[in-house]
VOKOLTI-712376 format. One record per atom (N, C-alpha, C): z, x, y. Coordinates in steps of 0.1 Angstrom, whole numbers, plus 2048, in hexadecimal, padded with zeros to 3 digits. Each point is the difference from the previous one (the first is absolute). Example, Ala and Ser with C-alpha at 12.3 -4.5 7.8 and 13.67 -1.06 7.14 Angstrom:
% VOKOLTI-712376
84E8847C7
8007F780C
80080980C
7F97FC80B
80080980B
8087F880B
% end
This chain:
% VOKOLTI-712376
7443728B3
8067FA80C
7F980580C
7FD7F8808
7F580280D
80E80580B
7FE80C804
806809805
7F980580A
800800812
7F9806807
80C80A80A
7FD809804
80480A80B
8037F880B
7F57FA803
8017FA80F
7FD7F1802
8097F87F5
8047F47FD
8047FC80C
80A805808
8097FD80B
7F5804807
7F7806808
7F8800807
7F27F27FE
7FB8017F2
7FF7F07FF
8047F6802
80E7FE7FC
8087F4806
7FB7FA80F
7FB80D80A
8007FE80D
7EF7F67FD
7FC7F77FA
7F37F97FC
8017F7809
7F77FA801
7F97F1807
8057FA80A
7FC80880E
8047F5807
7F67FA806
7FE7F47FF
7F97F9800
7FC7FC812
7F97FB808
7FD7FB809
7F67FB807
8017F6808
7F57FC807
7F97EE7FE
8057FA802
7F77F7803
7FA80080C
7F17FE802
7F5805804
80B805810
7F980C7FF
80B80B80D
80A8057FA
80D7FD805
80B802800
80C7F57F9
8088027FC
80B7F67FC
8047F9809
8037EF7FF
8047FA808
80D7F77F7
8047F4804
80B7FA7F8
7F77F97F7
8027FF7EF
7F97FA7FD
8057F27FE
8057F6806
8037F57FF
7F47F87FC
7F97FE802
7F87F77FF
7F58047F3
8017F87F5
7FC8067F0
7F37FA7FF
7F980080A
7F38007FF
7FA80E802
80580680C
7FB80F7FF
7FB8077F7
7F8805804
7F78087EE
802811803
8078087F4
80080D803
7F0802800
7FC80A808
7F3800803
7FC8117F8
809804804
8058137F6
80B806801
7FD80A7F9
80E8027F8
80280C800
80F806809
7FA810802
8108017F5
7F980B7F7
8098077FB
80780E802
80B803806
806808802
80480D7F5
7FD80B802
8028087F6
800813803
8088027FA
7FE812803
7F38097FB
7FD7FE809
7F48047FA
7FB812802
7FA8057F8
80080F7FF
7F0808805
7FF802800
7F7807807
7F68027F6
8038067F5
7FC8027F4
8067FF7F0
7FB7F77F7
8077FE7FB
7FB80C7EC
8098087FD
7FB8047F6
7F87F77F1
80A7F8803
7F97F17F6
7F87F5805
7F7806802
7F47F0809
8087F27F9
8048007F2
8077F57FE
80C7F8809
807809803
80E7F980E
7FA7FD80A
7F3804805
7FF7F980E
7FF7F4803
80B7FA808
8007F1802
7F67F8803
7F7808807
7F67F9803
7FA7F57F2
8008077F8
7FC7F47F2
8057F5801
80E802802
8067F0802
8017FB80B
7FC806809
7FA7F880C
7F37F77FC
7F88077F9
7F57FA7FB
8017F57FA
80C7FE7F0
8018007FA
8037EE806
80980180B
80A7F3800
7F37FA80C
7F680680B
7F7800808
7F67F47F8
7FE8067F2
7F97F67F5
8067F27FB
80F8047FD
8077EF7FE
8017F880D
80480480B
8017FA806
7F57F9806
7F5806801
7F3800804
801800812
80480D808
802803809
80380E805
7FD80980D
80280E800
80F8047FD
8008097FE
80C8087FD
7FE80C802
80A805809
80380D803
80D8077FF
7FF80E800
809807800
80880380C
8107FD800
801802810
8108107FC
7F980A804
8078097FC
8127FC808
80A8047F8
80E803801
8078097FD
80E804805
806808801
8118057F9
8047F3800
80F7FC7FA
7FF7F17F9
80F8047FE
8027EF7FD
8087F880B
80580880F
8007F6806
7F7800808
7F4803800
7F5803808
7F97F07FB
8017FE7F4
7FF7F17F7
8017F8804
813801800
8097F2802
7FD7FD810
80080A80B
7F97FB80F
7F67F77FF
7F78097F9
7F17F77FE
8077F47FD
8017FC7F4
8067F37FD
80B7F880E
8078077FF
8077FA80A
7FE7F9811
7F380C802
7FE7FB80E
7EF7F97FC
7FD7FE7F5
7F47F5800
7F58097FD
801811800
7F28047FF
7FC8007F1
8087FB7F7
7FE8057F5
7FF7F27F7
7FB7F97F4
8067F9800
8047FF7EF
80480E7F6
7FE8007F3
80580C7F9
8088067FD
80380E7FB
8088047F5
7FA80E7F9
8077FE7F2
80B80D808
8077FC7F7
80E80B807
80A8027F7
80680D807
8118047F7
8087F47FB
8068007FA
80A7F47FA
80D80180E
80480A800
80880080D
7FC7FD80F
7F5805803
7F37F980D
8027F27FF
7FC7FD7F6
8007EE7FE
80D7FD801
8067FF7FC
8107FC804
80680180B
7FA809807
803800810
7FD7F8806
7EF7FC7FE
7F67F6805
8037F37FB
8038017F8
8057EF7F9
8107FC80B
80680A7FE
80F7FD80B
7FC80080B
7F980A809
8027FD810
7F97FA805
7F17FD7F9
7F27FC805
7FE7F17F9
8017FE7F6
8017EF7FC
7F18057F3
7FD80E7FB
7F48017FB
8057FB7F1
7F37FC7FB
7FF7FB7EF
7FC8097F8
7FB7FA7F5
7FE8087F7
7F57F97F7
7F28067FD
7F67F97F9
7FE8057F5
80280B7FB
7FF8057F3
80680C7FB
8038087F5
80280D800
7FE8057F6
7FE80F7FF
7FA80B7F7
80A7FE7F3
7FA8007F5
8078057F5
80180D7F9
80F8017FE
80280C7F1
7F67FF7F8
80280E7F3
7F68017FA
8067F27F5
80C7FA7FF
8057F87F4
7FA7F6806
7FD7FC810
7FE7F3801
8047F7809
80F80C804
80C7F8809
7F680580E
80A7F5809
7FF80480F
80B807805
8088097F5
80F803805
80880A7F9
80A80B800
8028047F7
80F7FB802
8068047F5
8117FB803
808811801
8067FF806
80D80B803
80E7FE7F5
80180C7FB
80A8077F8
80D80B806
80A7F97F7
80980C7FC
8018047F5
7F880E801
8017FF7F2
80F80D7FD
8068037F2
80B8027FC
7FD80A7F4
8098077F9
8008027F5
80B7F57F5
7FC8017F4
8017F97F9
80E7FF7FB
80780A7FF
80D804801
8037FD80C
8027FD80D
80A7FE80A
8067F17FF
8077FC80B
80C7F67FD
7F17F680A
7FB80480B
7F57F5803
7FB7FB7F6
7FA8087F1
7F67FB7F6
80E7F67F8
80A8067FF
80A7F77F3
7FF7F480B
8027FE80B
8047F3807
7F47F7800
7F5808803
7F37F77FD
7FE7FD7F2
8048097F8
7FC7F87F3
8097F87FB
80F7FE800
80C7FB7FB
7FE7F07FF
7F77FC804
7FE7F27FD
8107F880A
80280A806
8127F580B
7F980080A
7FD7F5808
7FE7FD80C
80A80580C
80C8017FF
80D805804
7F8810802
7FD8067FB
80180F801
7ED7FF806
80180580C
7F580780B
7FD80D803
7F38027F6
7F980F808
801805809
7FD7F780F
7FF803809
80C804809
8097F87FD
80C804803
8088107FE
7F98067F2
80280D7F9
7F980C809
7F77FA806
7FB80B808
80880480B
8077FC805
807807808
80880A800
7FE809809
8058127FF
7F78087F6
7F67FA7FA
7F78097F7
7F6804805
7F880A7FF
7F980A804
7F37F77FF
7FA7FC809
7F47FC7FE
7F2809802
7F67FC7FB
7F180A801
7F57F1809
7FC80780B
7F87F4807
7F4809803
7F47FB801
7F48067FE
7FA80480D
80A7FB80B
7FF80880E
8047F8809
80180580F
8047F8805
7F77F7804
8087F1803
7F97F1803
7F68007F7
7FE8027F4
7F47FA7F6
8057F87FC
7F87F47F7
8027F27FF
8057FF7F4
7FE8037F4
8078027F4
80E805801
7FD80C803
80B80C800
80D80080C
7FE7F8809
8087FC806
8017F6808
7F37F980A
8047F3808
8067F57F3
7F57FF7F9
8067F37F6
8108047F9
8018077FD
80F8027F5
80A80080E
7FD806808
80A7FF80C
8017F2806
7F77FA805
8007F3800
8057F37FA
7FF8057F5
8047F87F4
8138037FF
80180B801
80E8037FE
8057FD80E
7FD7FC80B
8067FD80D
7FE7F1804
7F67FC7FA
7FE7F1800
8097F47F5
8058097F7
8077FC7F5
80E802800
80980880C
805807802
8088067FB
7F98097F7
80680E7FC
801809809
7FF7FF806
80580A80B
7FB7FA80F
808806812
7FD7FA804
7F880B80E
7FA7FE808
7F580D808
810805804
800810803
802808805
80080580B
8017FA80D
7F980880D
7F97F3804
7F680480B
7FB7F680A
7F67F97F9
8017F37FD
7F67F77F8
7EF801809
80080880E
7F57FC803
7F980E803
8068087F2
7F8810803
7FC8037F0
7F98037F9
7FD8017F5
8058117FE
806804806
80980A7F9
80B8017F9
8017F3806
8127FA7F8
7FC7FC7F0
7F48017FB
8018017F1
8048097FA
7FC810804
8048067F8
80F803805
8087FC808
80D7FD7FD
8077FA7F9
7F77F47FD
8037F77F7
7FF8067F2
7F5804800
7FE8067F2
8078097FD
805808807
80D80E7FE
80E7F67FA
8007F980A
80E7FA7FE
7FE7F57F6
7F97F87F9
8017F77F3
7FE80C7F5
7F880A800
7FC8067F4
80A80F806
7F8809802
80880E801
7FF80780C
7FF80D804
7FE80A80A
7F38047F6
8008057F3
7F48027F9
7F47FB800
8027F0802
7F37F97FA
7F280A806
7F87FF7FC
7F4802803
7F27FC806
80180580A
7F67F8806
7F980D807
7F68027F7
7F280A7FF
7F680280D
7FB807805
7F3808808
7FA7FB7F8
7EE804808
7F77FE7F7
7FC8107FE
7FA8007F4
80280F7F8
80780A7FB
8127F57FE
80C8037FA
7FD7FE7F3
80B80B7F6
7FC7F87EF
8027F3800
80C7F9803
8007F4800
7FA7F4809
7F580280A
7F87FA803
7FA7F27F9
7FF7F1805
7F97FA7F9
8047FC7F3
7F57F37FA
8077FB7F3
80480B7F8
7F78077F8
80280F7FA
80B804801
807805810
808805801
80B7FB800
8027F37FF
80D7F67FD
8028007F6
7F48017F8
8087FD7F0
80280D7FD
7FA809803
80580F7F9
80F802805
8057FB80E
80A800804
80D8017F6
7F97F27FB
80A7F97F9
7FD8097F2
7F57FE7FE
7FF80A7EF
80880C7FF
80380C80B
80780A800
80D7FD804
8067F77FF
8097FF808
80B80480D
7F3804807
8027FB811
80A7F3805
7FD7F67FC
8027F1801
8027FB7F7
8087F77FF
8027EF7F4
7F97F2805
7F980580D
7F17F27FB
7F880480C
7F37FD7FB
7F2803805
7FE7F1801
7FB7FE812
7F87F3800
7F1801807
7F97FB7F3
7F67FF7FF
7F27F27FC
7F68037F9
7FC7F27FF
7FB7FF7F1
7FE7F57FF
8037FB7F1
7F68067F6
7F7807801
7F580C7FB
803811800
80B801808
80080E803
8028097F3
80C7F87F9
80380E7F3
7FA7FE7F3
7F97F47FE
7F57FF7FA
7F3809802
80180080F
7F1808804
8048147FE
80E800802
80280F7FC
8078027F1
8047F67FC
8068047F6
7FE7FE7F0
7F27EF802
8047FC7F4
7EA7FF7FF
7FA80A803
7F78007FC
7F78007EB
7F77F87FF
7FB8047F6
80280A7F8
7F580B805
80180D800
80D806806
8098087F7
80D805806
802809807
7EF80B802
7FF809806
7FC7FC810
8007F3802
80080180D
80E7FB808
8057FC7F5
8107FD80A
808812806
8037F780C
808811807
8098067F4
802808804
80C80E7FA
80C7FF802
8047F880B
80A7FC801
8077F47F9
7F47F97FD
8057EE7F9
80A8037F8
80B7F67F9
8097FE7F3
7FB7F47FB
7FE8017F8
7F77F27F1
8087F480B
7F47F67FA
7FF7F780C
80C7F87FC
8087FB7F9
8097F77FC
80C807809
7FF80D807
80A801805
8027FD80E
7F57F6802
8007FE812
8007EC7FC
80A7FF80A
8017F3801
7FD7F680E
7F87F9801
7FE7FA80D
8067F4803
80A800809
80A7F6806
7F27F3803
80B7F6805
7F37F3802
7FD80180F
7F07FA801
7FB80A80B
8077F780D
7FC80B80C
8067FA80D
7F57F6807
7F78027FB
7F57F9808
7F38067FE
7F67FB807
7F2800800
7FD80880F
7F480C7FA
7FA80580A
7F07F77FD
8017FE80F
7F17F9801
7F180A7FD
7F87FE7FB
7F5809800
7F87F7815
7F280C7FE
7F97FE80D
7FC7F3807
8067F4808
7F87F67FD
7F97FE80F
7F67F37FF
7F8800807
8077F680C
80180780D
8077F680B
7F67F7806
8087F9805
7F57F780B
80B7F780C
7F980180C
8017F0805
8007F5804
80A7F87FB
7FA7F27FE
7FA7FA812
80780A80B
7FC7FC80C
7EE802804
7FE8067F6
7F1807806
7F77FF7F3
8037FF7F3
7F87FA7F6
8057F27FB
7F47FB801
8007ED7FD
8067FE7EE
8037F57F8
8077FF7EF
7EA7FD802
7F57FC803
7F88087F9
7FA8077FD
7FF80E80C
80080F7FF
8078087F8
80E7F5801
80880B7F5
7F98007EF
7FF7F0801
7FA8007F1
7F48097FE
7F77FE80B
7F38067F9
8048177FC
80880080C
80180E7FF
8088057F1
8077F27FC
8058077F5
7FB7FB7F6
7F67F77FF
7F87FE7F1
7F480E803
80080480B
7F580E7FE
80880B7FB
808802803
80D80A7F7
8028037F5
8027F3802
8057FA7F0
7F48007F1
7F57FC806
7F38037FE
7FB80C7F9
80A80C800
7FF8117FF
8007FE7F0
8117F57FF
8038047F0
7F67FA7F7
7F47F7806
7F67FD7F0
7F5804800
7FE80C807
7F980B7FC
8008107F8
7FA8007F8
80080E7F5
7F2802801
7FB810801
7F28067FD
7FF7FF7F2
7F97FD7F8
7FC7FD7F5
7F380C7FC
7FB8097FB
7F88077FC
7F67F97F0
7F67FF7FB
7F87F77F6
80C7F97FB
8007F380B
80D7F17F8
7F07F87FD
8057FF7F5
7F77F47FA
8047F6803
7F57F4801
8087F1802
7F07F87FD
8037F67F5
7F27FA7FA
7F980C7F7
7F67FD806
7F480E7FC
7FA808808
80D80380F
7FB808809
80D80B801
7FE80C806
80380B800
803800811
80D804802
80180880E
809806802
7FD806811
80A80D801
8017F9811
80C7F8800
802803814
80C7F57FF
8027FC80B
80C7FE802
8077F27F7
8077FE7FB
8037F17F5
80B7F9809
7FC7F5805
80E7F8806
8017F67F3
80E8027FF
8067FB7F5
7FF7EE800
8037FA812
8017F17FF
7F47FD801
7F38037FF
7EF7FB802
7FC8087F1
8068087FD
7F98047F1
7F4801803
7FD80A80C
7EF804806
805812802
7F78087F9
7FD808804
7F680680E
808807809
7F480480B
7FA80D7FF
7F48017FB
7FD813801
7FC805809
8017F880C
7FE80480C
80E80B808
80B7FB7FE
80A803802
8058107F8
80380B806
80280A7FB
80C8007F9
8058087FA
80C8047FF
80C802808
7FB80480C
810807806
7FD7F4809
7F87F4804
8037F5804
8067F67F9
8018007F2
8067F57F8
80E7FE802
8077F8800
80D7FA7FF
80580B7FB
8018057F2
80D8007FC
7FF810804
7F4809808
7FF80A804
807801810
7FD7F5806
80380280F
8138007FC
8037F87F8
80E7FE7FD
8048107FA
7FE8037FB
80780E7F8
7FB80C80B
7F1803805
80080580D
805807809
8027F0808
8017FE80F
8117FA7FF
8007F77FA
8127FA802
8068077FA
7FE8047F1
8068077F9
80C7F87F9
7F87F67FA
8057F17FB
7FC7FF7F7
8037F87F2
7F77FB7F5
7FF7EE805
8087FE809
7FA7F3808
8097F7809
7FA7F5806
8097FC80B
8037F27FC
8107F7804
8087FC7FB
8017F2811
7FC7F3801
80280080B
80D7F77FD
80B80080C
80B800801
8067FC810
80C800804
8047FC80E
80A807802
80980380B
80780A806
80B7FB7FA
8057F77FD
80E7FD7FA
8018047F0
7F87FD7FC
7FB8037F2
80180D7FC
7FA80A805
7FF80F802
806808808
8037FC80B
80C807808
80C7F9804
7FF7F87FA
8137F8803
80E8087F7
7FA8067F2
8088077FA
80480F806
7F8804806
7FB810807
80B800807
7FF7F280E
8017FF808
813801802
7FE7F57F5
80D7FC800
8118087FF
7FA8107FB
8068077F6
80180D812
7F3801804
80180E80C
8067FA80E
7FB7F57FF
8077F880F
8118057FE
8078057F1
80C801805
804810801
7F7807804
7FB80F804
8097FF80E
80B809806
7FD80080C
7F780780B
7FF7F9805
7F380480B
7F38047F7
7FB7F67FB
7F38007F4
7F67F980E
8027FA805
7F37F7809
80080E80B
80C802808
7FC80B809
7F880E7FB
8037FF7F5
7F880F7FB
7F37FB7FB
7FB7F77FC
7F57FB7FE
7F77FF80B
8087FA80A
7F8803812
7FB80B802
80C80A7FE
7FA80D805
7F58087F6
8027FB7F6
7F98037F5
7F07FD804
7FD7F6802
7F67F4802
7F780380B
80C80B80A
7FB80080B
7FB7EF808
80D7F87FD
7FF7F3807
80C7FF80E
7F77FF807
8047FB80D
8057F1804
80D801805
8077EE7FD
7FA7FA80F
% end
């Protein structure tokens, strides 16, 4: 599974700008992007010559057949401004970033990163032990009898505060659904964890970072020791600690896997996707930028691939069935993807599609847009 450290500082990728100068309105779809600045954190020094963006600056400089540059950044609402006030006109971002941008700013959505399975998304869990009255209700085959309902006054394990598995979505989902109703001032995001005290316990848990229970890990151990009667998490977690091949790598804490049960999920966390807007990129800029994107996943480095009665070693795009041995390695598609994004590849898609479920579930957070502002460092 393609796993990076500073995925979330990737996310802060591409912002794009400039038709010749500066951004203007792009109304008129004759306009031709002239270049393409890509926004990115860029490091001073990188110990992997392979991560440096600049390759994929190169990379997309070649498809599109035009310069491209790097235009260094700082946050993710350092982004959404760009975007929003015209300097920008293209950016890969947080799944939560985007959802802010898609509500206040009117921004889209042109493509997005995929899991290692494939999805653009993971789904959020409750997960249970197999003996409690949540697992007999979910399994009982009666429609009449509700899990979610069962959760109330039980000790929950959430993987910290405001994370998206572990608590915007399940909270959302249980306030939008109304199992419960906000607690306190709807327009302060502290009235959750009042909420959360008062539907579940004084107990529930809601972790520091560098507590045992911190994090997916620490939600299901939660629940494994019993601390808590449900850990919410996402649909890979106790598989990834508990139910490995090799048994020496599942934690020390796990109980054999049949004893963990996952309620049906609350929703979809969006993986990184690529924003844009429609006020400043034209539908045929959008296209071209995302068949160069998109363009990543039909490339593989190929080392002696035979094909006829010839021998090579360089880059293989899959839809031309042309080898280039011009093209290095750490410039090839499916290198700049595992890299630099930290993707096995990209998925193009639209904001409703990808963040309408996200969206749908934290909008009933209270005070989730004001804390996103300040978060965002956005200015109204």
């Amino acid at each position: 599974m393609l796993e990076k450290t500073n995925v979330i500082a990737l996310a802060s990728l591409f912002v794009l700008t400039a038709f010749t100068g500066c951004l203007g309105s792009d109304t008129d779809e004759k306009i031709t992007l002239e270049k393409l600045i890509v926004a990115y954190e860029v490091k001073e020094d990188y110990e992997n010559p392979d991560e440096n963006p600049q390759i994929l600056a190169d990379y997309l400089a070649n498809k599109l057949d035009m310069e491209v540059e790097l235009y260094p950044i700082t946050s993710e609402g350092s982004i959404l401004e760009a975007l929003r006030f015209g300097h920008a006109h293209i950016a890969f971002m947080d799944g939560a970033a985007a959802w802010v941008g898609w509500q206040q700013y009117g921004l889209d959505v042109l493509a997005a990163d995929q899991k290692s399975d494939g999805r653009t998304y993971y789904e959020a869990h409750a997960w249970v032990k197999s003996d409690s009255e949540m697992a007999a209700a979910f399994q009982d085959d009666d429609p009449s009898t509700d899990p979610f309902t069962l959760l109330e006054s039980k000790t929950s394990c959430h993987t910290g505060w405001l994370k998206s598995a572990g608590m915007l979505l399940p909270m959302g989902y249980l306030i939008s659904n109304g199992y419960t109703e906000v607690v306190g001032d709807v327009d302060d995001i502290e009235s959750l964890r009042d909420t959360i005290h008062t539907f579940f316990n004084e107990d529930a848990s809601i972790p520091e970072s560098g507590t045992p229970y911190y994090g997916y890990e620490g939600a299901v151990k939660c629940l494994s020791e019993g601390i808590g009667d449900v850990a919410f998490a996402k649909d890979s977690t106790v598989d990834g600690y508990c139910n490995n091949d090799n048994a020496s790598d599942n934690k020390d804490w796990c109980l054999p896997r049949d004893e963990y049960v996952a309620l049906p999920a609350f929703g979809r966390a969006p993986s990184h996707p690529v924003m844009y807007s429609t006020e400043f990129l034209n539908a045929e800029n959008q296209t071209k930028v995302t068949n160069a994107l998109l363009s990543l996943n039909n490339e593989i480095y190929v080392e002696n691939y035979t094909m006829g009665n010839q021998t090579y070693t360089g880059c293989y795009d899959m839809s031309t069935h042309r080898v280039n041995s011009e093209i290095s390695q750490n410039a090839c598609g499916d290198n700049i993807l595992a890299n630099i994004l930290g993707t096995p590849g990209l998925v193009a898609t639209n904001a409703e599609e990808h963040l309408g479920s996200y969206g749908g579930l934290i909008g009933s957070i209270p005070g989730i847009e004001t804390y996103f502002d300040s978060k965002f460092e956005i200015v109204q």
